[in-house]
DRENZA-238990 format. One record per residue (C-alpha): residue number from 1; y, x, z. Coordinates in pm, whole numbers, plus 50000, padded with zeros to 5 digits. Layout:
<rs>
(NUM,(Y,X,Z))
...
</rs>
This chain:
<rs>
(1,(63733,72095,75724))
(2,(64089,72006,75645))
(3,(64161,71662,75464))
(4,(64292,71753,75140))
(5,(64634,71602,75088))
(6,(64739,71312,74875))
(7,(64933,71377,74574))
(8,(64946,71113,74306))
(9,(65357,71085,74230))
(10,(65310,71046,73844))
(11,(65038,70762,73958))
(12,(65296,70623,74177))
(13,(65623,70616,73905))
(14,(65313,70399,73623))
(15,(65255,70155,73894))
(16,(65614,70110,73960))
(17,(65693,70076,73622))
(18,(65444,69837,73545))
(19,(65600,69601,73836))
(20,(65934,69682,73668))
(21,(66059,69765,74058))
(22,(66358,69965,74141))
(23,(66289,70209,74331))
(24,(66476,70051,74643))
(25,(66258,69771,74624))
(26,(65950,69938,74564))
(27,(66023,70136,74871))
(28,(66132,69775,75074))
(29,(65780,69657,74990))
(30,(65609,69992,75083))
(31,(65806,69980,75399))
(32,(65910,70332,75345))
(33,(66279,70454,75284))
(34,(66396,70533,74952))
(35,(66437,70901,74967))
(36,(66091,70948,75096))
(37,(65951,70743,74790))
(38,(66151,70981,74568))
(39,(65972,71273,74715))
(40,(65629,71102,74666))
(41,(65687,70979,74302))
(42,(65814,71404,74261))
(43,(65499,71517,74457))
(44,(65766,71673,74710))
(45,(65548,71503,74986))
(46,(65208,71374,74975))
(47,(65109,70953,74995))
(48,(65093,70890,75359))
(49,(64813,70692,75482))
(50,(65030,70348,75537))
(51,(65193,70400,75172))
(52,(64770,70378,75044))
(53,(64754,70101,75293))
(54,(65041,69923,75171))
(55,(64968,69941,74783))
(56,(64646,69796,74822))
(57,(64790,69501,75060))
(58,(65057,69445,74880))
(59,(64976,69459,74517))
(60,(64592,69454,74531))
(61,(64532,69836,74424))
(62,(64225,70000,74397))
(63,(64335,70299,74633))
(64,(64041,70508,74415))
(65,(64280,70489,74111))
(66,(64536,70707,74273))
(67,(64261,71050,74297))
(68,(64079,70938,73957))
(69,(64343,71029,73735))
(70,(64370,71323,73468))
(71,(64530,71608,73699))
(72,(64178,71768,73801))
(73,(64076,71690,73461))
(74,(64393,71853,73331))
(75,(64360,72153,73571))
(76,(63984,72237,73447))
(77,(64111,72235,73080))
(78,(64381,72440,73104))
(79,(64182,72667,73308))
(80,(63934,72715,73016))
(81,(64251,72770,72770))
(82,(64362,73028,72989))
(83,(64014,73201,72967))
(84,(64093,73273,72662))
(85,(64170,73655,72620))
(86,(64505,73617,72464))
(87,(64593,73513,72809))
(88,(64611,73807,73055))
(89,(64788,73705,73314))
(90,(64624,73334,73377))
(91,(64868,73166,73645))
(92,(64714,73092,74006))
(93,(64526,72775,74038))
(94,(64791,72633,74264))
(95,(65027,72654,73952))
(96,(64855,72462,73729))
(97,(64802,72213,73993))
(98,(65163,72151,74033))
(99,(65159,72146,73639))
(100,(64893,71895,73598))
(101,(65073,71647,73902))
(102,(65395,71640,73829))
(103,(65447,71777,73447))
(104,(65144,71592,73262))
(105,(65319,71562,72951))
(106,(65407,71960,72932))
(107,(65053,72013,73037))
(108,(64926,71860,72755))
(109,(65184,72005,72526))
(110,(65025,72350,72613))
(111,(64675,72217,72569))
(112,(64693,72091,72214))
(113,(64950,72393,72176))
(114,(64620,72648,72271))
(115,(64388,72465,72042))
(116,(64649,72449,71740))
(117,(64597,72868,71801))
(118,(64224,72860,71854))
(119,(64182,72652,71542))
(120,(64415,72858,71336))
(121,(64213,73210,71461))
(122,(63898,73090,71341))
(123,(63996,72985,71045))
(124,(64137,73375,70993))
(125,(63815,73476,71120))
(126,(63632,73315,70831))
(127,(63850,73438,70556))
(128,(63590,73270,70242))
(129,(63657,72959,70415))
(130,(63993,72944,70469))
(131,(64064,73046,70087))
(132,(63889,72750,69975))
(133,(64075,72510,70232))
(134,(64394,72356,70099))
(135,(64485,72216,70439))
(136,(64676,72440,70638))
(137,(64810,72233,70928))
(138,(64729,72325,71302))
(139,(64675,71969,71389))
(140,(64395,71911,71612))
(141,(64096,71869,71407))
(142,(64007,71470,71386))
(143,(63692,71485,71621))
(144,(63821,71682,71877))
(145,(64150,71446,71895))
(146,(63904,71140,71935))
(147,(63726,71299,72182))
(148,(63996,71387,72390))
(149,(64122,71057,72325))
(150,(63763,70890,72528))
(151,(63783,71191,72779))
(152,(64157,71062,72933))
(153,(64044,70701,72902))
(154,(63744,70740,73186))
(155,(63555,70624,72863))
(156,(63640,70282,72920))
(157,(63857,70053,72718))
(158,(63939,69732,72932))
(159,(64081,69500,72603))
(160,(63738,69587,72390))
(161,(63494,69583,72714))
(162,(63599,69196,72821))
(163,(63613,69119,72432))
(164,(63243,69231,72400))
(165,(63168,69060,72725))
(166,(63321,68739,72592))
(167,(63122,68782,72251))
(168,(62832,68785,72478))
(169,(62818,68504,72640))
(170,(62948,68307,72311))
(171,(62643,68086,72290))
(172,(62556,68082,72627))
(173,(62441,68321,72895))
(174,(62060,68321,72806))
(175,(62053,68327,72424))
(176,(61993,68644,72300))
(177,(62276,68850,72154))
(178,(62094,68968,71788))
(179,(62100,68542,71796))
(180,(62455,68522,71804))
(181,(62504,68803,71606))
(182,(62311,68685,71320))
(183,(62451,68345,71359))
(184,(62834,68522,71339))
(185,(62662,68668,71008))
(186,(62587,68330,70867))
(187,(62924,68192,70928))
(188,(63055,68459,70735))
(189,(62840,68409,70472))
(190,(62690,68742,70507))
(191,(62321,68817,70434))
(192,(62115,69070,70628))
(193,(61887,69299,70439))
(194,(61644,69523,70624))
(195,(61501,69742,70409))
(196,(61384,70112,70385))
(197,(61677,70251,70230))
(198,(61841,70599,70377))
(199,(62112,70461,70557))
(200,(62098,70351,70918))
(201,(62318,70062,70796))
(202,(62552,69990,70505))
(203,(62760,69693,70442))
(204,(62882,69585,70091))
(205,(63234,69322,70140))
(206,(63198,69250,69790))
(207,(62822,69122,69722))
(208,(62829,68992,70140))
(209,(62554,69212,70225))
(210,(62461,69444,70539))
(211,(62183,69586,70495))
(212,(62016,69804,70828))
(213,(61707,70043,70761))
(214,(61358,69932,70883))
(215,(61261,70296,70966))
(216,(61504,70266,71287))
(217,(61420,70134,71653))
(218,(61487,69827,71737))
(219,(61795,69929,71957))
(220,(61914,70110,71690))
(221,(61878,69812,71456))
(222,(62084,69555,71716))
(223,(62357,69839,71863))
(224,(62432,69843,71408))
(225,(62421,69521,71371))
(226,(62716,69487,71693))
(227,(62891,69766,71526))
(228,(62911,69575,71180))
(229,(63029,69275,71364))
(230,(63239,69460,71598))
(231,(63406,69549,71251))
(232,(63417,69217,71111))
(233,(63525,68985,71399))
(234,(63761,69198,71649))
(235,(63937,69436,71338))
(236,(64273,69310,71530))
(237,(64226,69456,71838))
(238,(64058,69754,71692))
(239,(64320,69861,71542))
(240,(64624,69712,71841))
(241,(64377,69970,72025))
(242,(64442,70250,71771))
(243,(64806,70183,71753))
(244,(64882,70242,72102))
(245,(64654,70558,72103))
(246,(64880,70687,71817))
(247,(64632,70933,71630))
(248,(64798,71180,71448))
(249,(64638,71201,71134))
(250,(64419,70878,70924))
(251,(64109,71112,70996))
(252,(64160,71065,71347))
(253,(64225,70687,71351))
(254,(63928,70623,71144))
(255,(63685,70833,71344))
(256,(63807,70641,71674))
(257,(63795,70304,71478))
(258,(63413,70395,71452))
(259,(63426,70500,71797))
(260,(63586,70214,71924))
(261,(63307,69984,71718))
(262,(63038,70172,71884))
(263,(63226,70067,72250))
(264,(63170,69728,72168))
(265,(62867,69699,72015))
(266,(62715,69895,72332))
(267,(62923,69647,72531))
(268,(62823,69349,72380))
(269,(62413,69470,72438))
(270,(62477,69529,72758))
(271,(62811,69324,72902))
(272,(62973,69464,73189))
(273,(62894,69216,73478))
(274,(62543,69154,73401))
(275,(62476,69495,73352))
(276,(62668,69599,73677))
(277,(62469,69387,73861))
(278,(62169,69478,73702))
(279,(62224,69829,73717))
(280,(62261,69806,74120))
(281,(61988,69561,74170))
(282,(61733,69804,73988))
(283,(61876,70077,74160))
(284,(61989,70275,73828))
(285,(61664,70260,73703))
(286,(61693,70339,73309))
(287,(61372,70243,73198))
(288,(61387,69915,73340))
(289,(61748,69883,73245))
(290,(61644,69947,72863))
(291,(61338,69679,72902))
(292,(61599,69422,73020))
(293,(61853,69482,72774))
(294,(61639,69550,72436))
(295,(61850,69870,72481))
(296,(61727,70264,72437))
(297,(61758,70512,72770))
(298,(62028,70693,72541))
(299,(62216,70352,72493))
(300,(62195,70234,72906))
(301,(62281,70607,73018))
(302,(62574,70599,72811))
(303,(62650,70255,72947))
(304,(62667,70341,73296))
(305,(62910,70628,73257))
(306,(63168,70359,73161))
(307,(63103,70126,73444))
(308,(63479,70178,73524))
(309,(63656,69827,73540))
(310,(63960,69811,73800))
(311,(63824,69632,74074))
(312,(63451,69576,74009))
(313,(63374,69953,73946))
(314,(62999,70112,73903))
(315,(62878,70398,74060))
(316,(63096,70702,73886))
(317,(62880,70874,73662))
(318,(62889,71142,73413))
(319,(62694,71146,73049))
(320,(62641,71446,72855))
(321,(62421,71468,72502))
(322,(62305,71833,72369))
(323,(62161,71968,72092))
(324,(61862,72238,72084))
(325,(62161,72482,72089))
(326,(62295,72397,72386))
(327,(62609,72227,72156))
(328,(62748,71940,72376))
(329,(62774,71660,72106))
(330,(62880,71370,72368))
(331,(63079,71381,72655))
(332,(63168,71124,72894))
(333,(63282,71216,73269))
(334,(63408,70910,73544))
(335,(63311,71232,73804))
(336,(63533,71487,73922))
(337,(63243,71670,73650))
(338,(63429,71857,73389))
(339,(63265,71999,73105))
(340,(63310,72311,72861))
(341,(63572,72202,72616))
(342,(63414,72519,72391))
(343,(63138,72633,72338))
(344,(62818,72548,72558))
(345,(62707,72422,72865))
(346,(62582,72607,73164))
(347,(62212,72778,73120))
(348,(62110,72643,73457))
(349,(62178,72255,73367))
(350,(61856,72083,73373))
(351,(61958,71940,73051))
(352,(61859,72223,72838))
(353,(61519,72201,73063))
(354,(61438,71886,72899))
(355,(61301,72016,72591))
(356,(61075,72197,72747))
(357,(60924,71898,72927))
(358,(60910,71602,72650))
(359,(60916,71263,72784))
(360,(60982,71342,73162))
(361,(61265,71296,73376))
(362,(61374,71568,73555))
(363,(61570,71557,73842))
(364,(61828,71866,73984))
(365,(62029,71906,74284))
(366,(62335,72094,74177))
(367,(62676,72216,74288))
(368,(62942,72335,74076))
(369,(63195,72570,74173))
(370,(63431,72342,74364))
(371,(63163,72273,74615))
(372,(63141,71919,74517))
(373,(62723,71852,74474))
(374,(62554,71616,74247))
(375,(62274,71439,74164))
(376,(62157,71493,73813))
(377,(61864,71316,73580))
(378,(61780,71509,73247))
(379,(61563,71408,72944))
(380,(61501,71462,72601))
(381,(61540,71210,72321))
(382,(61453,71238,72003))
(383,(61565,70991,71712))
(384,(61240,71027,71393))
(385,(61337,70987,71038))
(386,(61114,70710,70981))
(387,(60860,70915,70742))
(388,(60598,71152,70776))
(389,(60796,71469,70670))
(390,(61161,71308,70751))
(391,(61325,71528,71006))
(392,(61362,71420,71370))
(393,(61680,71481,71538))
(394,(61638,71659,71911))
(395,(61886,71587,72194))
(396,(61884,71623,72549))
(397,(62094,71374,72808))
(398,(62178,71421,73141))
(399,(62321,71184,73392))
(400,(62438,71236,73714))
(401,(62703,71136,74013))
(402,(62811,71303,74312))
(403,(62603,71324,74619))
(404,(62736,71038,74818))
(405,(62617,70768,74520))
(406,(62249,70924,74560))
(407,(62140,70604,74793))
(408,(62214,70422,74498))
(409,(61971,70593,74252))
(410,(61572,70528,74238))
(411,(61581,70893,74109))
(412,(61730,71029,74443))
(413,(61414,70894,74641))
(414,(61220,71220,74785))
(415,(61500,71457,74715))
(416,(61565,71644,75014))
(417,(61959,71608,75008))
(418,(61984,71886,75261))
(419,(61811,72134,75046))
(420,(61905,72396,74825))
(421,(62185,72300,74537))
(422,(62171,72465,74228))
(423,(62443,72651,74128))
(424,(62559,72509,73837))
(425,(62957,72578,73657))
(426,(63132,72500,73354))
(427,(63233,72825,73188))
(428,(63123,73142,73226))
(429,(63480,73250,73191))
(430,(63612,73019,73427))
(431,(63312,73054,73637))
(432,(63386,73276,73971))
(433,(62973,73310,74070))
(434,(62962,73651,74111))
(435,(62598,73648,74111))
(436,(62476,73439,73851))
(437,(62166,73605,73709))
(438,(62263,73357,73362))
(439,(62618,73507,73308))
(440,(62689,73585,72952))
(441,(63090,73718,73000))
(442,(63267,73820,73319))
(443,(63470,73594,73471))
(444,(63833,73623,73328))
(445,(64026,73605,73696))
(446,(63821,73869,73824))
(447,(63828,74277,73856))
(448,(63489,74427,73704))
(449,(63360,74682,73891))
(450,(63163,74966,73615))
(451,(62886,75203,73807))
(452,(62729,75430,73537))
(453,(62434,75502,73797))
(454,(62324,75183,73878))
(455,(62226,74901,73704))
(456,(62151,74529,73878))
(457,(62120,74211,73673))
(458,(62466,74274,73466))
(459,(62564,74594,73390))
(460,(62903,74553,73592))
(461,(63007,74413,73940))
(462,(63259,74172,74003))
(463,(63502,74285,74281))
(464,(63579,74065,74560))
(465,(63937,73902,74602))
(466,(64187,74121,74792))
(467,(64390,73990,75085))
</rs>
């Protein structure tokens, strides 16, 4: 198989900038000549193997950081956009490729420019609700703008993840963090109230007063009480964070304020080096990862998918949350693993397998349609109301990394890794399986083939490519 070439010019131009080189002495230090670092940094010619060699000798780089970028990321999106049916003519992967590498900016210009006209169709498609709205602007909605906002981060914010850490260790490295929490708390003057009122937690600045509900687990109770404090203590960096992400409507900032709260809090349960070491020592193992950190299986899945601090990196991993729908309400990907930015996720995920088998982890081999394979651990979680009667919220997460990580993962143990792979994909539109028994559209790059007198598992073919 042929090595896939290098191409990481956009990369290249950030880390000169960041040195503040010229490009004649960034060249002098990569020992290359300058107009063969101008092709590189305009993805005219791919990084040679001495140019990796020299970046990481020279300035200390984590070579991984040149192929873990958006592009692929990029490239899966606006492959899903151009699914869409408006599109007919999608261009050839190779296209958006070059797109992705070399024009990110105008890449994401077309992105938010294809969900400014996805929003603004449904809303014409529900004509009762679009009456009644006085907002009319094709701004990304809020959520969606945080979301994306995560997604092109890796999930990991270095400023809040070494603040949390910090916060951690405040007291010293074995007291307990709801004991330096609470203590933060009394030097505020704050009083904690738990009580059995409806609100997971509410916090009253005027009377001092946080109160967090007694119906909720004890991880739930502690990752709150972080939040809260998260709120009170690090509101400066919070919102230095949300200035440089520059949010485009107050909606937006707040919702990734609360998002960025939730970071630390998680953070500060479980701080990055303790947890990284943890995490490898116990071989991934969630369970006992939630039994050492006071922490749910939700909470420590989540965790690892963020695991992504330049030089002291986790295993990669990708975290997905669903509903009983099949709705993906969380998303977090440090995998070449891309998810459906619309609508949901592929039938044959084990993830929607989960609820049919409370309380077990189940374990898949898959391989989506880039031939990359990965390991991938489902189960359901559910979140009670406290009450006999209260309603209990269903979800199912799924974590998983690429093959290679599997010696890494207690859950990996007995799998034959030479087996069969499940064929798992993304979209069905973007999907090019021409035999998925699960397909619910054709795929949108393909011909259809239509046989009135025969019928197989869809009622069309899908024509092979021509030469």
């Amino acid at each position: 198989m042929a090595t896939q070439k290098l191409y990481a010019g956009v990369k290249l131009r950030e880390l000169r900038g960041r040195l503040r080189l010229t490009q004649k002495a960034f060249a002098q230090k990569l020992d290359v000549s300058l107009p063969y670092l101008n092709q590189m940094e305009n993805n005219n010619r791919p990084i040679s193997a001495g140019v990796v060699l020299a970046l990481a000798q020279e300035f200390g780089l984590d070579v991984t950081e040149l192929t873990s970028g958006d592009s692929e990321r990029i490239v899966t999106d606006m492959r899903e956009a151009l699914a869409d049916p408006v599109f007919t003519a999608p261009p050839p992967l190779a296209d958006l490729r070059l797109a992705a590498s070399n024009a990110p900016g105008l890449a994401r210009a077309f992105l938010d420019l294809h969900r400014a006209y996805r929003q603004s169709h449904e809303r014409l498609a529900s004509l009762d609700e679009a009456l009644g709205r006085n907002e009319t602007s094709l701004a990304p909605s809020a959520w969606e703008e945080v979301r994306d906002f995560f997604h092109y981060c890796d999930n990991y914010i270095d400023a809040i993840d070494r603040a949390a850490e910090r916060y951690a260790t405040l007291k010293g490295p074995d007291i307990p963090i709801e004991t330096t929490a609470l203590a933060t708390l009394e030097s505020l003057g704050i009083d904690l109230d738990i009580s059995n009122n409806a609100d997971i937690r509410r916090f009253d600045a005027t009377a001092k007063r946080l109160a967090l509900s007694g119906r909720a687990s004890g991880p739930t109770r502690r990752f709150q009480l972080l939040h809260q404090v998260a709120l009170l203590t690090q509101n400066d960096l919070l919102e230095a964070t949300l200035d440089l992400a520059q949010f485009q409507s107050p909606e937006a900032r707040g919702i990734a304020k609360i998002g960025l709260a939730n970071y630390f809090a998680g953070a500060a349960l479980m701080p990055y080096t303790a947890f990284l070491d943890a995490a490898d020592r116990e071989r991934h193992d969630l369970e006992r990862l939630a039994d050492l950190f006071d922490s749910s299986i939700e909470q420590v899945a989540h965790r690892l998918s963020t695991l992504q601090r330049p030089g002291a990196k986790g295993v990669p991993f990708f975290f997905v949350r669903v509903d009983q729908a099949g709705t993906v309400t969380k998303r977090h990907s440090a995998t070449r693993f891309q998810f459906a930015r619309f609508g949901g996720a592929c039938p044959l995920w084990n993830v929607h397998q989960a609820f049919e088998m409370p309380g077990r982890f189940l374990r898949q081999l898959a391989e989506t349609p880039d031939g990359v394979r990965y390991v991938c651990l489902a189960r359901d979680v559910s979140k009670s109301g406290g009450a006999f009667g209260a309603p209990v919220r269903r979800y199912a997460i799924c974590l998983g990394c690429e093959i290679g990580h599997a010696d890494k993962l207690v859950y990996a143990d007995g799998l034959d890794l030479r087996g069969r792979f499940e064929p798992i994909g993304i979209s069905c539109r973007i999907c090019e399986r021409p035999d998925c028994h699960q397909r619910s559209v054709p795929p949108l790059e393909k011909r259809l083939t239509v046989n009135p007198d025969r019928r197989g598992v869809l009622p069309y073919g899908i024509a092979p490519d021509t030469p």
